[in-house]
N, C-alpha and C positions, 0 to 999 in steps of 0.2 A: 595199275596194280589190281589184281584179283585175288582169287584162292589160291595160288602160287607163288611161290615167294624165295627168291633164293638172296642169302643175306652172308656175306663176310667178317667173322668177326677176329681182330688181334687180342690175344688173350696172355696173361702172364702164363707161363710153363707152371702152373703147380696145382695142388690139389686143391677141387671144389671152386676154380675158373671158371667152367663150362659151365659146373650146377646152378652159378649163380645164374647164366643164360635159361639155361633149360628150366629152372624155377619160374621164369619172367614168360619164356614162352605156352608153359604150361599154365599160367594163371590167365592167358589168354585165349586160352580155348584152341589152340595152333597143334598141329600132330607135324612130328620131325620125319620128313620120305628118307634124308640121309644127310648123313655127317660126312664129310671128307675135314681128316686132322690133319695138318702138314706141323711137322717139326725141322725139316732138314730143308727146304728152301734155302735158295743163297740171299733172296731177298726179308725172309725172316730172321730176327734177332736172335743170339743166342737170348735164352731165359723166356723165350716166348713161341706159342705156336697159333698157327694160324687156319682158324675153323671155319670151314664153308658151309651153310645148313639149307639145305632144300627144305622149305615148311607147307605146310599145306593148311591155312583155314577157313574158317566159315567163307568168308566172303571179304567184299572191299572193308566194310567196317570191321570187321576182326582183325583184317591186317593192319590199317590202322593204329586202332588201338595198341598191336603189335612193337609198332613201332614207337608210338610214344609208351610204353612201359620201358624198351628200351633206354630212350632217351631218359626219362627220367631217372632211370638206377643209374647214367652217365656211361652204358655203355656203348661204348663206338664201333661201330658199324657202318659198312656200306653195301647199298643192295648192287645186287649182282643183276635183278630183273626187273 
């Protein structure tokens, strides 16, 4: 794992899902390259969609850290890279 970072996350369908992500990756210093939002998947649930984040940070300890901020707010995720 380096400065690149692509992460999958399952999120409920409703408002301020994502923010909670994007709050966690912003408190770690991570800059977002791209979202890709999937809601119509056959393999996603109705009531949920599923967000793919290309991240970019400092380095191996930024991401890191990245990731247990994650974990601790209990959000699930798996990295894509």
């Amino acid at each position: 794992m380096g400065r690149l970072l692509k992460i999958f996350i399952l999120l409920p369908d409703k408002p301020g899902a994502l923010k909670e992500v994007v709050d966690e990756i912003t408190a770690a210093n991570a800059n977002i390259v791209e979202v890709v939002h999937d809601r119509l998947s056959l393999d996603i649930n109705a009531g949920s969609a599923g967000v793919t984040l290309s991240l970019e940070t400092e380095g191996e300890k930024s991401a890191q850290e990245l990731i247990q901020r994650l974990k601790d707010k209990q959000i699930q995720f798996k990295l894509m890279t």
